[in-house]
DRENLUMVEX-463147 format. One record per atom (N, C-alpha, C): residue in one letter; x, y, z. Coordinates in pm, whole numbers, padded with zeros to 5 digits, m for minus. Example, Ala and Ser with C-alpha at 12.3 -4.5 7.8 and 13.67 -1.06 7.14 Angstrom:
2
SITE aa   east  north     up
SITE  A  01319 m00569  00780
SITE  A  01230 m00450  00780
SITE  A  01320 m00330  00780
SITE  S  01285 m00225  00708
SITE  S  01367 m00106  00714
SITE  S  01290  00003  00787
END
This chain:
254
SITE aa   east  north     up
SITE  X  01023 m01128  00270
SITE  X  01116 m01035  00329
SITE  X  01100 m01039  00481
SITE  X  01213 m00991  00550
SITE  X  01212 m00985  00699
SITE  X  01153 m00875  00767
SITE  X  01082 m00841  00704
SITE  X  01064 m00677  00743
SITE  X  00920 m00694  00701
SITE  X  00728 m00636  00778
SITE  X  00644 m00645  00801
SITE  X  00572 m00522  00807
SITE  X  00638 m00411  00757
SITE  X  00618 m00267  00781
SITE  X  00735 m00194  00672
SITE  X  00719 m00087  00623
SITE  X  00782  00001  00581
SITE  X  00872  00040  00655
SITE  X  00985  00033  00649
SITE  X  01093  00077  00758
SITE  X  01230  00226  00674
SITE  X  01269  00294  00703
SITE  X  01368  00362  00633
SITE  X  01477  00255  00572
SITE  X  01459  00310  00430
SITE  X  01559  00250  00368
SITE  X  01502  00108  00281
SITE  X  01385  00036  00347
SITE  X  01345 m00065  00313
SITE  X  01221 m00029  00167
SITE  X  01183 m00138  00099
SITE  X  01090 m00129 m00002
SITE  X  00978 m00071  00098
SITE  X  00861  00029  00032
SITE  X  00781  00071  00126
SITE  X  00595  00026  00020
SITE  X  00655  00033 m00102
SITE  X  00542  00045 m00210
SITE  X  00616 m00024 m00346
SITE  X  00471 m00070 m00396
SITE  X  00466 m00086 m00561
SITE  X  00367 m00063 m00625
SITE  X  00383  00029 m00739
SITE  X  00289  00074 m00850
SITE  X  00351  00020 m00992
SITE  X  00256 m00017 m01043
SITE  X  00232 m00066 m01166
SITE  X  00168  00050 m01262
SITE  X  00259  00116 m01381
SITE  X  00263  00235 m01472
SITE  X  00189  00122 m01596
SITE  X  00096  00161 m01639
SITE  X m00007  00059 m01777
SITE  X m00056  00121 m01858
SITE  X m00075  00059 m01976
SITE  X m00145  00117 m02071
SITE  X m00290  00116 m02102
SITE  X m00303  00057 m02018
SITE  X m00449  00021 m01975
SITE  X m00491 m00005 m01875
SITE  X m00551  00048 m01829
SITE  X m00595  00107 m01639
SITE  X m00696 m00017 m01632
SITE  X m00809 m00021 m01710
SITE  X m00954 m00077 m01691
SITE  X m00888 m00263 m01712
SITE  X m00795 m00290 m01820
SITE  X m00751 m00420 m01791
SITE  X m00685 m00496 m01719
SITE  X m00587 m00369 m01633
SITE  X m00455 m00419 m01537
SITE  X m00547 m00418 m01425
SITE  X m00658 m00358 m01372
SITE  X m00826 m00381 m01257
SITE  X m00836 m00492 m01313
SITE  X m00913 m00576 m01400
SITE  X m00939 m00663 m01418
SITE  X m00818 m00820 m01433
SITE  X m00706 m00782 m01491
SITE  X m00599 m00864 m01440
SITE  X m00591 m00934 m01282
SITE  X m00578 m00824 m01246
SITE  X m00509 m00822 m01150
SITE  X m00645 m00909 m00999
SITE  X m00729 m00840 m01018
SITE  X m00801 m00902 m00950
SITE  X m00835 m01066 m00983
SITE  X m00824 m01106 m01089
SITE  X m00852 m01221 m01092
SITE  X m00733 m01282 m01052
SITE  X m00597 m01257 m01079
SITE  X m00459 m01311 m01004
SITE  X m00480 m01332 m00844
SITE  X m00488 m01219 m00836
SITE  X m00419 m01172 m00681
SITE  X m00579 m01182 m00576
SITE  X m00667 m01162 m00667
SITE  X m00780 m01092 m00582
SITE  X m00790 m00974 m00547
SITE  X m00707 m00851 m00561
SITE  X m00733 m00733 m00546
SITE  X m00860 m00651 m00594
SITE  X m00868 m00536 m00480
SITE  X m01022 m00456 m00456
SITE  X m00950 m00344 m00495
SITE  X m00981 m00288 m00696
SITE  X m00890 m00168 m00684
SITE  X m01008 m00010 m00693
SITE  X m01010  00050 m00615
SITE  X m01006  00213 m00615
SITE  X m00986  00307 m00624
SITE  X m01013  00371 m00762
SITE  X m00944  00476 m00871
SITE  X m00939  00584 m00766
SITE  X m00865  00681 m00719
SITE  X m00950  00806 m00684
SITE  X m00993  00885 m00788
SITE  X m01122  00998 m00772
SITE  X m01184  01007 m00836
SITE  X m01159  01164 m00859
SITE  X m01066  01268 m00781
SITE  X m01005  01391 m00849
SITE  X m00925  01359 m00933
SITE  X m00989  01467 m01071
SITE  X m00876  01463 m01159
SITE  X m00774  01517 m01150
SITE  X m00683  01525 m01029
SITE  X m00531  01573 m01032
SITE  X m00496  01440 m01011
SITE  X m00534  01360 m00942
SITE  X m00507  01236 m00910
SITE  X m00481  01109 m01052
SITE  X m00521  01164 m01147
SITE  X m00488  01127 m01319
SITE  X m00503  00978 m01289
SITE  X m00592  00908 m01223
SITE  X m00646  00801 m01248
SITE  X m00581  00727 m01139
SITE  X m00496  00764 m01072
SITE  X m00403  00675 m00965
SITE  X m00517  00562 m00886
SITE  X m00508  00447 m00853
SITE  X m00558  00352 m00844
SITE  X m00510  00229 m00699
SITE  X m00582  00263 m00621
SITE  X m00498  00168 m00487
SITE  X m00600  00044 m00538
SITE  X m00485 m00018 m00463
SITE  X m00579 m00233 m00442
SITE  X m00553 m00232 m00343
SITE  X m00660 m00303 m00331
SITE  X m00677 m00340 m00189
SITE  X m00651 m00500 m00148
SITE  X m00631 m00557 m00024
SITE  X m00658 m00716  00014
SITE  X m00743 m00646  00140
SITE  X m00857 m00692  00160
SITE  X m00907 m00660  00272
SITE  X m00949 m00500  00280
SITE  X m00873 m00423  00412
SITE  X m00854 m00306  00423
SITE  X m00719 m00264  00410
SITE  X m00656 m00302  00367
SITE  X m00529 m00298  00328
SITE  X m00514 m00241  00221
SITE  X m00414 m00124  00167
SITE  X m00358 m00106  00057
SITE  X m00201 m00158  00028
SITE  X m00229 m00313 m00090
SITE  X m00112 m00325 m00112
SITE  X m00001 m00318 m00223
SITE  X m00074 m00185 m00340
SITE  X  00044 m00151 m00400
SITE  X m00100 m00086 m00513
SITE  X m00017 m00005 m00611
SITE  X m00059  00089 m00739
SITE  X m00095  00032 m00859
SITE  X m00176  00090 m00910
SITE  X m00181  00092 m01053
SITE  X m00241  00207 m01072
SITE  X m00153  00292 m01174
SITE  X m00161  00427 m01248
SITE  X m00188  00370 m01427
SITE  X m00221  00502 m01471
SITE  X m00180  00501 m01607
SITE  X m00055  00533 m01651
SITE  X  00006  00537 m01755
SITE  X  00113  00627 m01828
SITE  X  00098  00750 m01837
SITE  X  00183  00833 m01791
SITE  X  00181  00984 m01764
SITE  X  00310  01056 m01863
SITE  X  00410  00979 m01883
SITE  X  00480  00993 m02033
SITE  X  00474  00918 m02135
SITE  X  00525  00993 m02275
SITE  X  00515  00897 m02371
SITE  X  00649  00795 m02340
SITE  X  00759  00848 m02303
SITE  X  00883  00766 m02274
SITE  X  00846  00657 m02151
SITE  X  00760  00624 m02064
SITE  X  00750  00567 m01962
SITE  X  00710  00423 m02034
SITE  X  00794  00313 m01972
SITE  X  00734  00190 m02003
SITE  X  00617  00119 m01937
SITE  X  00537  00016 m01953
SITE  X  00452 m00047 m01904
SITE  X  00506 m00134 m01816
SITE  X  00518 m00093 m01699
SITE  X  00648 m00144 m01577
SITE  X  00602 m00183 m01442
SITE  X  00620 m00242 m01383
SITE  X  00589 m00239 m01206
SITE  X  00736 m00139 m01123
SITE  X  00698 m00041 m01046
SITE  X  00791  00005 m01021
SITE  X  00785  00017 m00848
SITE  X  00940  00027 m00772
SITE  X  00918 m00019 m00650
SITE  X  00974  00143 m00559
SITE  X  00938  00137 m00511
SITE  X  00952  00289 m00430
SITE  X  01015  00203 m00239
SITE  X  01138  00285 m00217
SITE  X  01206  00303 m00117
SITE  X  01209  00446  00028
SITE  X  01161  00385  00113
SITE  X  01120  00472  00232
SITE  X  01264  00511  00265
SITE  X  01219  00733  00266
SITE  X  01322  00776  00311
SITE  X  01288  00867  00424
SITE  X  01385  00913  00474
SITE  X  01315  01017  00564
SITE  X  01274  01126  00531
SITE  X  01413  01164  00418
SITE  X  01406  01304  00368
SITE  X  01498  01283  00199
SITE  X  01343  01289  00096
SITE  X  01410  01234 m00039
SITE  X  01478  01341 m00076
SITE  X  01479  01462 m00078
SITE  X  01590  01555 m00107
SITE  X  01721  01561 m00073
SITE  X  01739  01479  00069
SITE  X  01854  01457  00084
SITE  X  01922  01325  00026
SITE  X  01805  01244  00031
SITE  X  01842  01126 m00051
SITE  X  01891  01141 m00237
SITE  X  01850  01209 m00255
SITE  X  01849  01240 m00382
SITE  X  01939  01295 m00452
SITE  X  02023  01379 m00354
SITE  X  02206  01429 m00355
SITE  X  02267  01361 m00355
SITE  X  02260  01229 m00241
SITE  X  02307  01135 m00233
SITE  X  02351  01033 m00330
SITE  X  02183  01029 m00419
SITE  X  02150  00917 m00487
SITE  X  02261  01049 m00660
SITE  X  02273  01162 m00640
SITE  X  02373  01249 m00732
SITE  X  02487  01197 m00693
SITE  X  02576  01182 m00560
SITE  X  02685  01212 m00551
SITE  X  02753  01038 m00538
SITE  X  02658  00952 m00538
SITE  X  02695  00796 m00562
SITE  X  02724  00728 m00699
SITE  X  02659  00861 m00787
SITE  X  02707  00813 m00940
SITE  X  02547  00788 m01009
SITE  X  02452  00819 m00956
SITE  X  02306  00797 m01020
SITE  X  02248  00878 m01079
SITE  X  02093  00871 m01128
SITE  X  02045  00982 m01203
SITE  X  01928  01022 m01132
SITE  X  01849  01125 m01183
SITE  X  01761  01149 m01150
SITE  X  01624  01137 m01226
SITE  X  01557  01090 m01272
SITE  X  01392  01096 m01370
SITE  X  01341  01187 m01373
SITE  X  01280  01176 m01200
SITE  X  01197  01276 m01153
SITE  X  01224  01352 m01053
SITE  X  01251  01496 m01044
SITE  X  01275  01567 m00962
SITE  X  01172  01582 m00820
SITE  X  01225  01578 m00720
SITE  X  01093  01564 m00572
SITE  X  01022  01709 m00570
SITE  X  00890  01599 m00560
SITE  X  00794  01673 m00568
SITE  X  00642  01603 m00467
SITE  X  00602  01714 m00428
SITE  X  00456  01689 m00350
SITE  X  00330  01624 m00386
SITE  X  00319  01465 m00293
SITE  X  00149  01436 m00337
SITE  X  00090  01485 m00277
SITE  X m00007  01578 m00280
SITE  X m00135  01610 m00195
SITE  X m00040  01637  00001
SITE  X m00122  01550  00029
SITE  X m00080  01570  00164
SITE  X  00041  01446  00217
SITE  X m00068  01315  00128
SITE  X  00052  01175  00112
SITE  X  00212  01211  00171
SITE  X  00255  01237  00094
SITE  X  00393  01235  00117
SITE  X  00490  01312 m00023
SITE  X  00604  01304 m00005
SITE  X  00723  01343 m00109
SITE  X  00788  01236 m00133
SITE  X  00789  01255 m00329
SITE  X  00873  01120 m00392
SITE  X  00925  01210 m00502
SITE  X  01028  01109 m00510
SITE  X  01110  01148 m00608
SITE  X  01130  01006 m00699
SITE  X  01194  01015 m00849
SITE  X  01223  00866 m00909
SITE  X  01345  00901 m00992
SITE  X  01434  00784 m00919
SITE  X  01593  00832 m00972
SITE  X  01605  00693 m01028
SITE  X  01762  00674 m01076
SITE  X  01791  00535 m01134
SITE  X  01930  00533 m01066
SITE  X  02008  00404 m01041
SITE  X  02162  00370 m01014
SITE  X  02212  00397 m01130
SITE  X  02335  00386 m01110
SITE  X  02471  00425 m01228
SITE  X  02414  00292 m01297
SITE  X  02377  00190 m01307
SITE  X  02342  00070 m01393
SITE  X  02218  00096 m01456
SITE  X  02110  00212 m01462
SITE  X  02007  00221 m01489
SITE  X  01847  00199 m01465
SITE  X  01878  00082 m01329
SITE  X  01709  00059 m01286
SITE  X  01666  00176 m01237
SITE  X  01553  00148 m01247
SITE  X  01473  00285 m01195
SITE  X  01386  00284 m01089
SITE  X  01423  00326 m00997
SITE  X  01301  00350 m00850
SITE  X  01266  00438 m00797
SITE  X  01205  00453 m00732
SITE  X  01137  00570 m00669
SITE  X  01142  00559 m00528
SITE  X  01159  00708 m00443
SITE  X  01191  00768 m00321
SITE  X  01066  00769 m00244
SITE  X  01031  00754 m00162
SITE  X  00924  00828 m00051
SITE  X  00932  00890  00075
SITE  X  00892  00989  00057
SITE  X  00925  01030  00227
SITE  X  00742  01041  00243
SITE  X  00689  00988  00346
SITE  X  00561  00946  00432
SITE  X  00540  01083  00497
SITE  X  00433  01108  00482
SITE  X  00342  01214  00559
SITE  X  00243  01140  00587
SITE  X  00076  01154  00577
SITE  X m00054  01088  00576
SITE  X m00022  00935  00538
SITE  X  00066  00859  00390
SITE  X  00088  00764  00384
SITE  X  00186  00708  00389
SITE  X  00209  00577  00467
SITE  X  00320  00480  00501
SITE  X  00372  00448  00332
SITE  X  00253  00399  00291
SITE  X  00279  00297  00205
SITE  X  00228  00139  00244
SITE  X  00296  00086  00212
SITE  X  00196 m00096  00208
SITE  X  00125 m00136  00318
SITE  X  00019 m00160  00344
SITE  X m00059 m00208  00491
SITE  X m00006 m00335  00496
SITE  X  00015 m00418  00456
SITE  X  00028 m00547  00466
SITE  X  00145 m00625  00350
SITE  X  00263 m00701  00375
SITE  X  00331 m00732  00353
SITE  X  00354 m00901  00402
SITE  X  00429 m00980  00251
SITE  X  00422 m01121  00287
SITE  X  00324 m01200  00305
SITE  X  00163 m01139  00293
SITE  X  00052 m01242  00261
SITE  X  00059 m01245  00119
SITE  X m00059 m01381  00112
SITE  X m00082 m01345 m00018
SITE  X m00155 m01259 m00076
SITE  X m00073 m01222 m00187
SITE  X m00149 m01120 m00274
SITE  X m00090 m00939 m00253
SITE  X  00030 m01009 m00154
SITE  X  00077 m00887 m00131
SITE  X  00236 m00860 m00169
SITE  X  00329 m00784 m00149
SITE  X  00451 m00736 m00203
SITE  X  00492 m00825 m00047
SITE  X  00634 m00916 m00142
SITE  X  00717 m01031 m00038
SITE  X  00829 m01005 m00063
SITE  X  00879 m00957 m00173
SITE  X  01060 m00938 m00183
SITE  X  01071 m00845 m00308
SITE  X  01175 m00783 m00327
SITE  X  01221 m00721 m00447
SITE  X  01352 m00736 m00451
SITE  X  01349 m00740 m00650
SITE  X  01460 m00799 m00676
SITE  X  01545 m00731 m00769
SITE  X  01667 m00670 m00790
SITE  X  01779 m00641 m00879
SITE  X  01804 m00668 m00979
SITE  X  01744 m00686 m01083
SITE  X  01813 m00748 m01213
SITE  X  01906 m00633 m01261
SITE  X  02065 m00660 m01306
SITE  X  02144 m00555 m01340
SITE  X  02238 m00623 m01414
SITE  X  02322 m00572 m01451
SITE  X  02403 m00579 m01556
SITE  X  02560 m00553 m01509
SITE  X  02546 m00456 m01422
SITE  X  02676 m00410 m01311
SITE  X  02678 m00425 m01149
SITE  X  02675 m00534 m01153
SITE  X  02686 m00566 m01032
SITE  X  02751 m00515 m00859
SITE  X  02892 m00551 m00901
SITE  X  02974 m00470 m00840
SITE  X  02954 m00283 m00830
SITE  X  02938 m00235 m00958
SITE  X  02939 m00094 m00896
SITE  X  02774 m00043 m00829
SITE  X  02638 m00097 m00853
SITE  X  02529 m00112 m00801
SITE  X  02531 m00130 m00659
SITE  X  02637 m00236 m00639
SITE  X  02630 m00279 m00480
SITE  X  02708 m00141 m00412
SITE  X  02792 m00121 m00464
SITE  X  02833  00057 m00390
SITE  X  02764  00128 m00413
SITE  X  02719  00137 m00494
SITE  X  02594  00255 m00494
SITE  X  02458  00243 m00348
SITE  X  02387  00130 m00412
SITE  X  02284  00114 m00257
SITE  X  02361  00122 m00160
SITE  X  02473  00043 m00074
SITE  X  02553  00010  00009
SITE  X  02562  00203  00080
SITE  X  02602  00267 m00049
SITE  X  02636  00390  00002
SITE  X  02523  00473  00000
SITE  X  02420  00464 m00059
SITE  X  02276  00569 m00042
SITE  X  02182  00518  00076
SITE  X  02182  00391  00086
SITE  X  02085  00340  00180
SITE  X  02140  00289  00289
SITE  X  02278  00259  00269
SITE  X  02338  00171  00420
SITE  X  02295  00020  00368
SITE  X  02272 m00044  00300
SITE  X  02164 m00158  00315
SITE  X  02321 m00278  00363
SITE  X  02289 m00403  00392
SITE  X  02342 m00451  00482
SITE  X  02388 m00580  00320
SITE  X  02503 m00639  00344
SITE  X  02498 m00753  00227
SITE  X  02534 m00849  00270
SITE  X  02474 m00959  00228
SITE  X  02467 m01110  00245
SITE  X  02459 m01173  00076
SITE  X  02570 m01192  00063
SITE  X  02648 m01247 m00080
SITE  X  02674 m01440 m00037
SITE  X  02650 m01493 m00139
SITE  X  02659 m01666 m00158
SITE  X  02732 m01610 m00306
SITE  X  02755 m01739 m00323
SITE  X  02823 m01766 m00511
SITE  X  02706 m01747 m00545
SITE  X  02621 m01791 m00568
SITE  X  02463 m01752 m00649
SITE  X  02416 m01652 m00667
SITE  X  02419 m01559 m00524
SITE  X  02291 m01475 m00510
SITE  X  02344 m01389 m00430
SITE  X  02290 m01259 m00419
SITE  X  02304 m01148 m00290
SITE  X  02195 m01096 m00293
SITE  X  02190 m01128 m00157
SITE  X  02070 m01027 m00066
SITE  X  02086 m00916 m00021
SITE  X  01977 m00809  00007
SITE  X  01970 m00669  00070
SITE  X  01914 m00703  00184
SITE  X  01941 m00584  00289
SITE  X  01888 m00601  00391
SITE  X  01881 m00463  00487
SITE  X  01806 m00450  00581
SITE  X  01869 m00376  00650
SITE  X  01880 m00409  00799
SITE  X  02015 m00387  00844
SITE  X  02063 m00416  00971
SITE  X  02051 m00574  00964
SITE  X  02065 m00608  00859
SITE  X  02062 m00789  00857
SITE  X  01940 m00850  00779
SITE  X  01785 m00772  00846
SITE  X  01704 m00790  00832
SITE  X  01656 m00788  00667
SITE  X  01660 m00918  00573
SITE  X  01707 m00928  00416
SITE  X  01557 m00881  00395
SITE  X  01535 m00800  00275
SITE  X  01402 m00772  00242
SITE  X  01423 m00806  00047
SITE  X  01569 m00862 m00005
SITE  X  01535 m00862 m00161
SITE  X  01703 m00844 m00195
SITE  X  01686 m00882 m00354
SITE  X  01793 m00964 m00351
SITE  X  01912 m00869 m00504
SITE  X  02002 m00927 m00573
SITE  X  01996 m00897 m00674
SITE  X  02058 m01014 m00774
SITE  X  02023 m01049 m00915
SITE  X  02059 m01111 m01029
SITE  X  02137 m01034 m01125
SITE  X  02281 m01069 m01122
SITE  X  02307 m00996 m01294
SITE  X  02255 m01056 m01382
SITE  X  02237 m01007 m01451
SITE  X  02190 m01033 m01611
SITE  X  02263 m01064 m01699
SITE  X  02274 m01219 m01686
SITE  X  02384 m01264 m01825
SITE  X  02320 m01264 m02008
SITE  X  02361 m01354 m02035
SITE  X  02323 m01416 m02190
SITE  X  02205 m01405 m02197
SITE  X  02146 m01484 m02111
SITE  X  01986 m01504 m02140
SITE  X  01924 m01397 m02127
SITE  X  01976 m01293 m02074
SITE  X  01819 m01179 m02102
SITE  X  01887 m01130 m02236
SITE  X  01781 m01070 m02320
SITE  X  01798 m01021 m02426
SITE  X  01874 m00851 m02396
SITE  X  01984 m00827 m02476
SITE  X  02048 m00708 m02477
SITE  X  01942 m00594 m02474
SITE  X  01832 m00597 m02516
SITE  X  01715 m00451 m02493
SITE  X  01682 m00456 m02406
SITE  X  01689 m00524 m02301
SITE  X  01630 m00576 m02161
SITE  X  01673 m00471 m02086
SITE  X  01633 m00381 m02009
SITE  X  01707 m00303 m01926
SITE  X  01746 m00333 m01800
SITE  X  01801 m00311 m01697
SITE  X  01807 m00335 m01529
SITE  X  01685 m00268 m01521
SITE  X  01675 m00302 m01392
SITE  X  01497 m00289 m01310
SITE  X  01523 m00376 m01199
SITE  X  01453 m00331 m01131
SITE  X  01365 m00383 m01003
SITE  X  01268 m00471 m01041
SITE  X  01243 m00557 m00981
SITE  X  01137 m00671 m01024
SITE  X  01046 m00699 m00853
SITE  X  00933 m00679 m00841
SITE  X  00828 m00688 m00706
SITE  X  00816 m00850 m00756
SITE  X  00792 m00893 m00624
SITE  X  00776 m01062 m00617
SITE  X  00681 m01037 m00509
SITE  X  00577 m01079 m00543
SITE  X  00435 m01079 m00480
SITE  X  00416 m01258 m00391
SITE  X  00357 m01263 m00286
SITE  X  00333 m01394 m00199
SITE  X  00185 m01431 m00256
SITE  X  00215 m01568 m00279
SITE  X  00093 m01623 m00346
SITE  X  00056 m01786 m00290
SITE  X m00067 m01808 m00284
SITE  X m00063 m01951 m00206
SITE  X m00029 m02071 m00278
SITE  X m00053 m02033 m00398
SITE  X m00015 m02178 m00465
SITE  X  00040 m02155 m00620
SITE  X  00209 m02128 m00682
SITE  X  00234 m02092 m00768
SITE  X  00200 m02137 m00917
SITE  X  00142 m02252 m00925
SITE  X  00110 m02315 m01033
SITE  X m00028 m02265 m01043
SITE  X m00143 m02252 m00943
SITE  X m00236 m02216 m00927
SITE  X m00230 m02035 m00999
SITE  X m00158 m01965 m00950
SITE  X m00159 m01861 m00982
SITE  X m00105 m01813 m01123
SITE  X m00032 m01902 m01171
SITE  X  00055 m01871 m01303
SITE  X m00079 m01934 m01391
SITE  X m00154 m02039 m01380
SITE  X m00254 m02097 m01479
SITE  X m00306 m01951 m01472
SITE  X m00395 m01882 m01366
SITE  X m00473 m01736 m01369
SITE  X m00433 m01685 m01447
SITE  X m00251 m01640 m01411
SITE  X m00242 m01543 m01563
SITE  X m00281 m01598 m01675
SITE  X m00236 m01673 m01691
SITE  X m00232 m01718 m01858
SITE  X m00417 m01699 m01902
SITE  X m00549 m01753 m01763
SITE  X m00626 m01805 m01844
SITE  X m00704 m01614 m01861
SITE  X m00608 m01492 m01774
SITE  X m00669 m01395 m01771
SITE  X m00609 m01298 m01871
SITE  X m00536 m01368 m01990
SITE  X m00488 m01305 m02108
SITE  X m00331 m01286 m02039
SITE  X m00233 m01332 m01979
SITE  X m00162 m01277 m01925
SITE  X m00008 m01414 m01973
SITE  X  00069 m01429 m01929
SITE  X  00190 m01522 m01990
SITE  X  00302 m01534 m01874
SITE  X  00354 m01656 m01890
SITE  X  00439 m01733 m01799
SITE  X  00582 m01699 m01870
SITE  X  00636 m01576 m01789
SITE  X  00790 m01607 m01863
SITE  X  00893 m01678 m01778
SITE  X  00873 m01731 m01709
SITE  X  00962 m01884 m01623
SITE  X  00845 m01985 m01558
SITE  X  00849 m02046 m01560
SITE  X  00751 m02186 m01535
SITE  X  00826 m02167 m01356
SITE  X  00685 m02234 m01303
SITE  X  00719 m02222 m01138
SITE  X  00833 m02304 m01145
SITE  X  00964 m02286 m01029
SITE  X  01014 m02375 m00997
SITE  X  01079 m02346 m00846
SITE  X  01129 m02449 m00801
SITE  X  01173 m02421 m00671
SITE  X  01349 m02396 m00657
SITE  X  01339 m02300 m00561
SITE  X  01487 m02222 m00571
SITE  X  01551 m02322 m00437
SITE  X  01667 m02352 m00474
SITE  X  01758 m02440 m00356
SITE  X  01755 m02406 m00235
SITE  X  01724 m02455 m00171
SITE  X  01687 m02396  00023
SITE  X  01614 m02260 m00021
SITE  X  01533 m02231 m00091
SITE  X  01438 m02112 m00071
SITE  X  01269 m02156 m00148
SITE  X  01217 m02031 m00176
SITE  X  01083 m02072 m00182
SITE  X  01046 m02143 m00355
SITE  X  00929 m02155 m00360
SITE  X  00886 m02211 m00512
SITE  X  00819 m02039 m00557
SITE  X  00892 m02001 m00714
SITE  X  00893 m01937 m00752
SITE  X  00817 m01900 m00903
SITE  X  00796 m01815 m00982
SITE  X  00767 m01780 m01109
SITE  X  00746 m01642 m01145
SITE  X  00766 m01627 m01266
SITE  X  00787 m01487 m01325
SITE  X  00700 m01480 m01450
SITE  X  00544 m01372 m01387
SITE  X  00463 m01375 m01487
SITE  X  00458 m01255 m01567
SITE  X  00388 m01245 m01655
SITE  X  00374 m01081 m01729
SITE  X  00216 m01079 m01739
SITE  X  00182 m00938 m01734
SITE  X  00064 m00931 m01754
SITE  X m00009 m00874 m01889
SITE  X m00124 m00881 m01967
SITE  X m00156 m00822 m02078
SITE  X m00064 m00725 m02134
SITE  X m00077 m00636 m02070
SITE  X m00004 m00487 m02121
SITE  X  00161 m00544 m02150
SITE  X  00253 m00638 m02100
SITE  X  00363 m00693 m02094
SITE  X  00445 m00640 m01944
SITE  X  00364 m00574 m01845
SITE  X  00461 m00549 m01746
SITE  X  00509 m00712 m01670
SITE  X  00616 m00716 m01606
SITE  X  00660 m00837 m01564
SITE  X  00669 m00824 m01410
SITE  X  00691 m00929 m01355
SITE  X  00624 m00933 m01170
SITE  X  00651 m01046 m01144
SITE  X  00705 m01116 m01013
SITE  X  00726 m01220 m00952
SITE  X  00644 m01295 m00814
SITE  X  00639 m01399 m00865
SITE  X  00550 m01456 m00784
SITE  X  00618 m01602 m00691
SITE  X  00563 m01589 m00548
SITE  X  00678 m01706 m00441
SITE  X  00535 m01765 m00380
SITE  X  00601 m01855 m00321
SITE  X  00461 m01948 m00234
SITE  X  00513 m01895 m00078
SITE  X  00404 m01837 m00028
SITE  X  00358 m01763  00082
SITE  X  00449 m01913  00195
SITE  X  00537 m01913  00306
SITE  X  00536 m01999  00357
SITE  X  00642 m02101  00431
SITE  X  00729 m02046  00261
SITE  X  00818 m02157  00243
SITE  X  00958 m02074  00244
SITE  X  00904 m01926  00281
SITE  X  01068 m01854  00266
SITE  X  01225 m01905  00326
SITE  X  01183 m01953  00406
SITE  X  01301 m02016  00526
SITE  X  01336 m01895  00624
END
């Protein structure tokens, strides 16, 4: 992505919702290399930063509903999610989770588009959100998988402003130009139970290198690396629990 910081409007965070806290730590670090740190109040219900360095670059929680899937989910910097959140009412969307207070952190809320993906709001107090963006091992793009294309793109277009850069293939998000992620409809090939979602595409140094990890850390290859036409070399892994996540070679974005 073009963007190196959390900016309004732009991806700011990703947390990963699991069914297993103690295996998605151990996943994950052997993938990515992440240093993860539960906090240790129990209001905090197990919430879990990773680290690269001193950096925090994205979540892992447990499941906090029985309805919640085993998901990576991507959260969008606002100024003010209550107002966003009328917005994200009066564009044709839903709401999950009504806004509400972390600690001192900040205010989030988790709504879905009229197509159904589901993301989450932040408005920043104490935390930004991601220290580091576009290395490896860190959050590099996010991506759209949907089903309704056309009315999705009015929807963001009109809640976020985001900026569009459309090819026959592909459309990108952006803001003020600046592309941070993209979107795919969802034809034939995904299976009809498949829902829309957001999909985090993580920067990795070497994609074949990293897709063997999953597999040899209990984890599965659901697209074999390959390289995207004038863009980077790509793959789409899942981890134990079955959440799914994308992976690019750090480098080669153009």
């Amino acid at each position: 992505m073009k963007l190196d910081k959390p900016v309004p409007g732009g991806p700011c965070w990703t947390e990963l919702g699991t069914s297993d806290l103690e295996a998605a730590k151990r996943f994950y670090a052997d993938v990515f290399g992440w240093r993860p740190e539960t906090d240790p109040r129990a209001e905090a219900g197990g919430y879990t930063l990773a680290h690269l360095g001193d950096a925090a670059v994205a979540a892992l929680t447990p499941l906090f509903q029985e309805s919640q899937p085993v998901a990576w989910n991507v959260s969008f910097a606002v100024p003010d999610v209550d107002t966003t959140v009328r917005a994200v009412r009066d564009a044709g969307g839903s709401v999950v989770l009504e806004p509400m207070d972390v600690f001192d952190l900040g205010r989030f809320a988790v709504v879905a588009d009229p197509g159904g993906a589901v993301f989450q709001l932040w408005q920043a107090r104490s935390f930004a959100g991601a220290g580091l963006f576009n290395a490896p091992g860190a959050l590099g793009w996010v991506e759209l998988m949907t089903r309704t294309p056309g009315l999705v793109t009015a929807f963001y277009t009109t809640v976020f402003g985001w900026t569009v850069n459309a090819s026959e293939h592909y459309t990108q998000w952006g803001i003020d130009g600046a592309d941070f992620g993209g979107m795919v409809e969802m034809g034939d090939k995904f299976p009809h139970e498949v829902p829309s979602h957001w999909l985090p595409y993580f920067a990795v140094e070497d994609v074949e290198a990293t897709a063997e990890a999953s597999t040899q850390a209990d984890g599965g290859v659901l697209m074999e690396p390959t390289s995207v036409p004038e863009g980077p070399r790509i793959a789409v892994l899942r981890d134990p629990q079955g959440a799914v996540f994308g992976i690019y070679r750090a480098g080669d974005e153009g």
